[in-house]
Each structure stands twice: as structure tokens, then as C-alpha cells.
C-alpha positions in Angstrom: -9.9 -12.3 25.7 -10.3 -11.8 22.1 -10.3 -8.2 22.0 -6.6 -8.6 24.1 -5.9 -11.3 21.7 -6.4 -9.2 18.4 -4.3 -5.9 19.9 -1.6 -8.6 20.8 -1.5 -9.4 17.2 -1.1 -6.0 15.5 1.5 -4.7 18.2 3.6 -7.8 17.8 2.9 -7.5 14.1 4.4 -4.2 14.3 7.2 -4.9 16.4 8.6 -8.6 15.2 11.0 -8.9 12.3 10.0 -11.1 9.1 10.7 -14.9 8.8 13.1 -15.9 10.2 13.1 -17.9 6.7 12.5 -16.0 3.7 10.0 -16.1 1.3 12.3 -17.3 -1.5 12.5 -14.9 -3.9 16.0 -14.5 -4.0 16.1 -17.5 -6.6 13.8 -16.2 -9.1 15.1 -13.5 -11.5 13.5 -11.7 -14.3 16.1 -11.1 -17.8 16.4 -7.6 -18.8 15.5 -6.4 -21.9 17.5 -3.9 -23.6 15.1 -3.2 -26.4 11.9 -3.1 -24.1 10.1 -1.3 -27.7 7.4 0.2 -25.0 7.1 3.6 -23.5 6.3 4.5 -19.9 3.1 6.0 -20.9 1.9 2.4 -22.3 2.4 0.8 -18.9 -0.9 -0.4 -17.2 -0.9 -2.2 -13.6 -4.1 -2.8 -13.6 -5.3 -6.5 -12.6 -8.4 -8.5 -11.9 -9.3 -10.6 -8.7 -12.1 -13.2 -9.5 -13.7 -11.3 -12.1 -13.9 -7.8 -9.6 -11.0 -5.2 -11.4 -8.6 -3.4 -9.6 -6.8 -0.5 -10.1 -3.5 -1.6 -8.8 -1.9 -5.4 -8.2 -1.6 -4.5 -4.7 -4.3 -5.4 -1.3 -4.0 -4.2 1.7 -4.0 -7.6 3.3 -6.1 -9.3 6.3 -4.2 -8.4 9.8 -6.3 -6.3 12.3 -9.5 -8.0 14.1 -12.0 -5.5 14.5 -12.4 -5.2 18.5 -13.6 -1.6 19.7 -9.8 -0.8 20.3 -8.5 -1.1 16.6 -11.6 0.7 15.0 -9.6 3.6 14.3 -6.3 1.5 13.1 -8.9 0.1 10.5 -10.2 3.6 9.7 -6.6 4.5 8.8 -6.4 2.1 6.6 -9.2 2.1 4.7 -8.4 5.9 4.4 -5.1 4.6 2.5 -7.1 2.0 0.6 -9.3 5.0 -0.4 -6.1 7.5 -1.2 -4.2 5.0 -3.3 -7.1 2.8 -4.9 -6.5 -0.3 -3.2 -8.6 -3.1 -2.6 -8.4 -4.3 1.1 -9.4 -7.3 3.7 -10.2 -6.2 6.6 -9.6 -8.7 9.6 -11.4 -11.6 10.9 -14.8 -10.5 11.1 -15.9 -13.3 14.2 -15.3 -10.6 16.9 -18.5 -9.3 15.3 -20.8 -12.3 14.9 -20.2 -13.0 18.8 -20.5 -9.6 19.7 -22.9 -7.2 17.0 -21.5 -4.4 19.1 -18.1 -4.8 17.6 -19.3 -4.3 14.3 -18.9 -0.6 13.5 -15.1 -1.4 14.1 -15.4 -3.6 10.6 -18.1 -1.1 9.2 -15.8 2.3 9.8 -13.8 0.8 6.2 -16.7 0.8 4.1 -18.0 4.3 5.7 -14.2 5.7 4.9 -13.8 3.9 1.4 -17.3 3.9 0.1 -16.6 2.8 -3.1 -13.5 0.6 -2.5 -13.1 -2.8 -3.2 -13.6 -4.6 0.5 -12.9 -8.5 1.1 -15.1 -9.6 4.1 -12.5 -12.2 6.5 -13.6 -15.1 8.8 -11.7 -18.6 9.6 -12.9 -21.7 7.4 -14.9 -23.3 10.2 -18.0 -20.8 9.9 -21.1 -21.8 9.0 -22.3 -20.5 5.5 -24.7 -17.9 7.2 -22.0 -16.7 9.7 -20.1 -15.8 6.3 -23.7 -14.5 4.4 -23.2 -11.9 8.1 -20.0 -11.0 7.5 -20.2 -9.9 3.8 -23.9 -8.3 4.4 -21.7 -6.2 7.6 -19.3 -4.4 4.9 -20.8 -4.9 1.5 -18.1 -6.8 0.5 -17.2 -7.5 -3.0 -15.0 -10.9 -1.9 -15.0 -13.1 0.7 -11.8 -14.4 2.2 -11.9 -17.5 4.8 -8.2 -18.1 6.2 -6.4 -21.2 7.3 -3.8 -21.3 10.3 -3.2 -24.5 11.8 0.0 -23.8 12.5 -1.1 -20.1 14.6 -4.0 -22.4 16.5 -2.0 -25.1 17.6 0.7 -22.4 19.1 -2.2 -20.3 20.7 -2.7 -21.2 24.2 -6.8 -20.9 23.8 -6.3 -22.0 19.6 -8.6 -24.6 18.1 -7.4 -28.2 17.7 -9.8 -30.0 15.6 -9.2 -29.2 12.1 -11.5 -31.6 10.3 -14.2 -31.0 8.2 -12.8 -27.7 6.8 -12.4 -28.5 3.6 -16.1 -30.2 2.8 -17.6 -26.6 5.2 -15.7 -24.3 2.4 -17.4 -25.9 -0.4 -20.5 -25.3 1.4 -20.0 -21.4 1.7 -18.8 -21.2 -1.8 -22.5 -22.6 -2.7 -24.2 -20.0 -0.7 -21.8 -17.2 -0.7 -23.0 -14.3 -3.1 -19.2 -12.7 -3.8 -16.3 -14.4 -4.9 -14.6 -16.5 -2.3 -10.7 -16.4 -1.8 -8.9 -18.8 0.5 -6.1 -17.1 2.6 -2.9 -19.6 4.2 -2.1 -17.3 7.3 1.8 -17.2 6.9 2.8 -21.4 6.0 1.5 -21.4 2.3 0.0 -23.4 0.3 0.9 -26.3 -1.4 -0.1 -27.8 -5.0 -2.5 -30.9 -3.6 -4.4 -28.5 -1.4 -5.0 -26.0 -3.6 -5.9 -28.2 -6.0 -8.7 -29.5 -3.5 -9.9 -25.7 -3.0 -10.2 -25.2 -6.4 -12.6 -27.8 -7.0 -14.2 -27.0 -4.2 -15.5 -23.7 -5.9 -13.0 -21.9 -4.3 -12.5 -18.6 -7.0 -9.0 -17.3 -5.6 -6.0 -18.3 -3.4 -3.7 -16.2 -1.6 -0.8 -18.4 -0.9 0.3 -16.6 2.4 3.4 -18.5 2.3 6.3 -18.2 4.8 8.4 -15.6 5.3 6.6 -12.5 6.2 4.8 -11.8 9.3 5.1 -14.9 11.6 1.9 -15.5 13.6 3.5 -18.4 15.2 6.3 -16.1 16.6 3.4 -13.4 17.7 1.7 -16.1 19.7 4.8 -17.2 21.4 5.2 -13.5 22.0 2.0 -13.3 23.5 2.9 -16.3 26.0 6.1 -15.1 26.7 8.1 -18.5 25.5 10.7 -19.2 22.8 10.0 -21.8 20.1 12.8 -23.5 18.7 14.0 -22.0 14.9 12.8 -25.4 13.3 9.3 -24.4 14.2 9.5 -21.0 13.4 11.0 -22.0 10.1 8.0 -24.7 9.7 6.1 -23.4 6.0 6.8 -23.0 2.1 8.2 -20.2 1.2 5.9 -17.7 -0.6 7.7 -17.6 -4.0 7.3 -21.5 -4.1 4.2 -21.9 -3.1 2.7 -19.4 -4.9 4.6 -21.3 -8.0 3.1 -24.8 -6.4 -0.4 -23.5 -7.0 0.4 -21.4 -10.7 0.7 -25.3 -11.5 -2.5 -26.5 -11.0 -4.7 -22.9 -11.6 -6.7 -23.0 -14.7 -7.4 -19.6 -16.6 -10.1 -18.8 -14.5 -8.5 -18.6 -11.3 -6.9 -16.0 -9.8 -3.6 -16.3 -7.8 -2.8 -14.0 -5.2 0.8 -13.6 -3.6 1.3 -12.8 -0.1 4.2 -13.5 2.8 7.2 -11.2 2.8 6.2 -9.1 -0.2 8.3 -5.9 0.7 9.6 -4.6 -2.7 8.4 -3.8 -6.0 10.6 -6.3 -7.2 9.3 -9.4 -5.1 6.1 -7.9 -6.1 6.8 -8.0 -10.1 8.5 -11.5 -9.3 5.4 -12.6 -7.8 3.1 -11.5 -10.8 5.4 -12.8 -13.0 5.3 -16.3 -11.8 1.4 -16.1 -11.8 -0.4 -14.0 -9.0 -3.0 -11.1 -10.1 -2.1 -9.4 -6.8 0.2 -9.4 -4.3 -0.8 -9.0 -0.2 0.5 -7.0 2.0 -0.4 -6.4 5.2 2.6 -5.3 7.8 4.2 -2.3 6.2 0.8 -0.6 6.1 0.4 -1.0 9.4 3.4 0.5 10.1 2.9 3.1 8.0 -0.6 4.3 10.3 0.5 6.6 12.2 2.4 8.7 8.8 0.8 11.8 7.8 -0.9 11.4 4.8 1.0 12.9 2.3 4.2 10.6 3.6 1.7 7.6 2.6 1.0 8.4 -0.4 4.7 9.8 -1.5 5.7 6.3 -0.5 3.2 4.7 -2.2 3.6 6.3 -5.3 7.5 5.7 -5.1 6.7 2.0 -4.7 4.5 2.0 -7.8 7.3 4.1 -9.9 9.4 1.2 -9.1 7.0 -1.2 -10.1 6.7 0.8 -13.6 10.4 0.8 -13.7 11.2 -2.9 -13.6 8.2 -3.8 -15.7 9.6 -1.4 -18.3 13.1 -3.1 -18.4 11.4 -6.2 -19.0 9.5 -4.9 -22.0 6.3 -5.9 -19.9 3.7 -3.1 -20.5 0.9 -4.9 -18.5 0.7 -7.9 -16.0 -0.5 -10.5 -19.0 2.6 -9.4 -20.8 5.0 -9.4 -17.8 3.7 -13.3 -17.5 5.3 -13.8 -21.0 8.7 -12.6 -20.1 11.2 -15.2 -19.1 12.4 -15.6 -15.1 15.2 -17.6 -14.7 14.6 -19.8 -11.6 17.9 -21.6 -9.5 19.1 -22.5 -6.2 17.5 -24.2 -3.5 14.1 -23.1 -5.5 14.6 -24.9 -8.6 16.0 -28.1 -6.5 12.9 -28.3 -4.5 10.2 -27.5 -7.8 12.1 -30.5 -9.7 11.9 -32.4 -6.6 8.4 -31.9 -6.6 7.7 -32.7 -10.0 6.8 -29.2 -11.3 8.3 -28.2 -14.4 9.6 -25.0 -14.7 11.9 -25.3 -18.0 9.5 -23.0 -20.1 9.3 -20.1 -17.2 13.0 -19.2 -18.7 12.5 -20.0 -22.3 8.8 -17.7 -22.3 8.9 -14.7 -25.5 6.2 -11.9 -25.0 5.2 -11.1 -28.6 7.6 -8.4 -30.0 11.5 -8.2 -29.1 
């Protein structure tokens, strides 16, 4: 059953639209700068994750469970991973501590990308040594656990008791060796919970806010029924959650975007209101069965674009594109005030220099 659930999700994955909401970065809009005083050579993308450094602000993001039948979708990827220096999450790694022989499917991405940066995956309800497994399985330098409540309680076979997760993820960050990052499976994240994961231990959150890949839609897909638009629209969108959480992250702790990121604009929005890296996760997936020269001309296209619009911002590194001022209206701005996050010095931010 879980092998046929787990192919379910990457066809479906492949197949459904975004949203149908968006992830709301529409409202949020980064002022040019027409004397930017840098030069294209100065521009640096590099980032960190919970202390681990990577070479571009980009993962390839948690999607594929690793039953026998996907092991070569996740050797493709980790092949890209490898080609464009990308850190990546492989998918929920429980497939493997039911059944060891399902492991190589996990394993295959640190045989293709030796020296890549790899983020072990499992749900929150695992016991600390089911996640001391699933790192020791990969090597991994990061640990993410995911939350969907809102996936369960749509999946016909889905968990229903959610209780207790939040006391078990401050248990694994006490045991775990590697960093550990707290993935929302497309429904974000809001301020009061990630406030409770941070002082749970928890190193890094990736919002996985609303408007991406709908894993509520995917099950509903699987069982062949239609959910009503309210419930598929049920979530933050990513740009505000991933600004609920900038408000309560300290220095030290690192913001990841994910949900809907499809541009290199979203993605220098989404850096620019906080995040180290954005997650993707879809488009890659898609982008499988490409030779791999077509990968990696697209790739570098999407990074030249990201070089371009930190350049008109006069933002020669992500710490500097955090200085630069992003004008945020509309339904976002309604709903941060609303909320009681203030967002009045997000326009009025200077960088040093023009």
C-alpha cells in the first residue's frame, strides 16, 4: 500500500496544477535601484542552512518516498543535485525503517552525489532512533521531520491522532547529531508554532506554505473524489507565512521558503523577506526525464535571472538583498497588520551604499 501510495504522489505531483490559491507573492515588491554601484562579477548567491553552507539558495525539496519503484526518479535527481550544486531532501525515509529492503532506493542519492549536501526526511511522530536510522541510511548533513495534518486527515489510511508531536520533536533534536529542520507539507506555518519549534531546539523551518503542490488535492486524486475549493484553499500562503515566522526567528535561525516557488523572482522575494533557501520540489520532478544538458541550460538560466534582479536591486549577496526595501500591499499587508506583525521598516530598509 505504501509503495502504491508514494507512486500516486509523484504522478499526481506531476500532473496537478499549483494552488488553487497562490502563494502570495504577488503583494510583495522589491524597488529598483538605478544606481545599483555593484558589478555582476561581485554577485555571490551563496547561503547557509543551520550552520551547513551552500553553494546556491536553492534545495531540491522533499517529494518522492523511496519504494523500489522511484529509486531511479531519486537517482535522477540526485544526479541534478550533483550537476548544479544543490543541496537536496530526499523523501520520507519510513518506507525504509519498515522495510530495510527499500533502503538502497534512499541510498542511490548519496552513491550519485557523494559529496552533496543530503537532508534525511521522516514525519514528526518517529521515535528519536527511527530518525538516528534515517540520517545513519544517507549520511545526512540535516534532518528534516514534516508536518501534514491537513494530507492525513484527507488520506483514506492517514493518521488521526496528532498529539504529542510537538514534545517527540524536542526529543529528536536532543538526540539527533545533524541539524534538524521542520518542514509544513503545503499549509505553512504560522508565527505561534514556529515559535514553539524554535524553542524546541528546532535549527531551521521551511514554511511549506500554500500554494504550490497540493497534497490534499493528490489524495483526493488518489480516491477519486472532489473536495470543495474552501478546502483546497485551507493554508497561509507561503509569502506570509514565511514572513509570520521572519518575525519571531532570532539570528541564529535559519528560514527556508518553500510552496509555489516557480521564479527567480518569488525566489529573490522569498530571500528578501528572510529565508536562506528557497524549496522546490515539483519542477524538478518534472524536469526528470530532460536530457542533461536541457537541465542544466535551464538551471543556469534560472540562476542568471536570479543574478539579474539581485543586480537591479543593488544586492550583491543574500545579507545585502535583506537590506533592500520591499514594498508590501494588498490583501498581504491587510492580513500582517491584522496579525500584529509590523512590517513598516521592510519598505523603509537602506543597504549601506546608494
Amino acid at each position: 500500500m505504501r509503495q502504491s501510495r508514494k507512486l500516486d504522489h509523484i504522478n499526481y505531483a506531476i500532473q496537478l496544477s499549483d494552488g488553487p490559491k497562490e502563494a502570495g507573492f504577488a503583494d510583495f515588491t522589491l524597488l529598483h535601484n538605478c544606481l545599483p554601484e555593484i558589478s555582476w562579477e561581485e554577485i555571490d548567491i551563496s547561503s547557509q542552512i543551520a550552520g551547513l553552507d551552500i553553494m546556491q539558495p536553492i534545495i531540491i525539496n522533499a517529494i518522492t518516498g523511496g519504494t523500489k519503484d522511484v529509486l531511479d526518479i531519486n537517482a535522477r535527481l540526485a544526479e541534478m543535485a550533483a550537476a548544479a550544486n544543490l543541496a537536496m531532501a530526499v523523501g520520507s525515509q519510513y518506507a525504509a525503517i519498515e522495510d530495510k529492503d527499500n533502503a538502497l532506493s534512499y541510498q542511490i542519492v548519496r552513491k550519485k552525489n557523494p559529496k552533496g549536501i543530503i537532508f534525511s526526511n521522516l514525519g514528526a511522530y518517529v521515535t528519536p532512533d527511527e530518525a538516528l536510522q534515517a540520517i545513519d541510511m544517507l549520511e545526512a548533513e540535516a534532518l528534516q521531520l514534516h508536518l501534514n495534518p491537513a494530507q492525513e486527515i484527507i488520506m483514506a489510511e492517514g493518521d488521526r491522532n496528532f498529539t504529542g508531536y510537538l514534545k517527540n520533536i524536542e526529543k529528536i533534536v536532543k538526540k539527533s547529531p545533524v541539524p534538524v529542520i521542520v518542514k509544513e507539507v503545503g499549509c505553512g506555518i504560522a508565527r505561534e508554532q514556529a515559535k514553539a519549534l524554535i524553542e524546541a531546539g528546532v535549527q531551521a523551518i521551511d514554511v511549506g506554505g500554500l500554494g504550490g503542490t497540493n497534497f490534499m488535492a493528490i489524495e483526493a486524486a488518489r480516491r477519486n473524489v472532489a473536495l470543495p475549493l474552501e478546502t483546497l484553499c485551507w493554508g497561509i500562503p507561503t509569502a506570509l507565512s514565511a514572513l509570520e515566522t521572519a518575525s519571531i526567528l532570532s539570528k541564529d535561525g535559519t528560514l527556508i521558503v518553500s510552496g509555489g516557488i516557480r521564479t527567480p523572482l518569488d525566489t529573490i522575494k522569498a530571500l528578501a523577506i528572510g529565508g536562506s533557501a528557497v524549496g522546490i520540489a515539483a519542477p524538478f520532478l518534472r524536469l526528470i526525464n530532460q536530457p542533461p544538458d536541457a537541465f542544466i541550460s535551464w538551471f543556469n538560466d534560472f540562476i542568471q535571472n536570479i543574478k539579474q534582479f539581485m543586480l537591479l536591486t543593488g544586492a550583491k549577496n543574500i545579507k545585502e538583498l535583506r537590506e533592500t526595501p520591499l514594498v508590501i500591499t494588498g490583501y498581504s499587508r491587510e492580513w500582517l497588520l491584522a496579525r500584529g506583525i509590523d512590517i513598516s521598516h521592510y519598505a523603509m530598509r537602506k543597504k549601506h551604499g546608494c
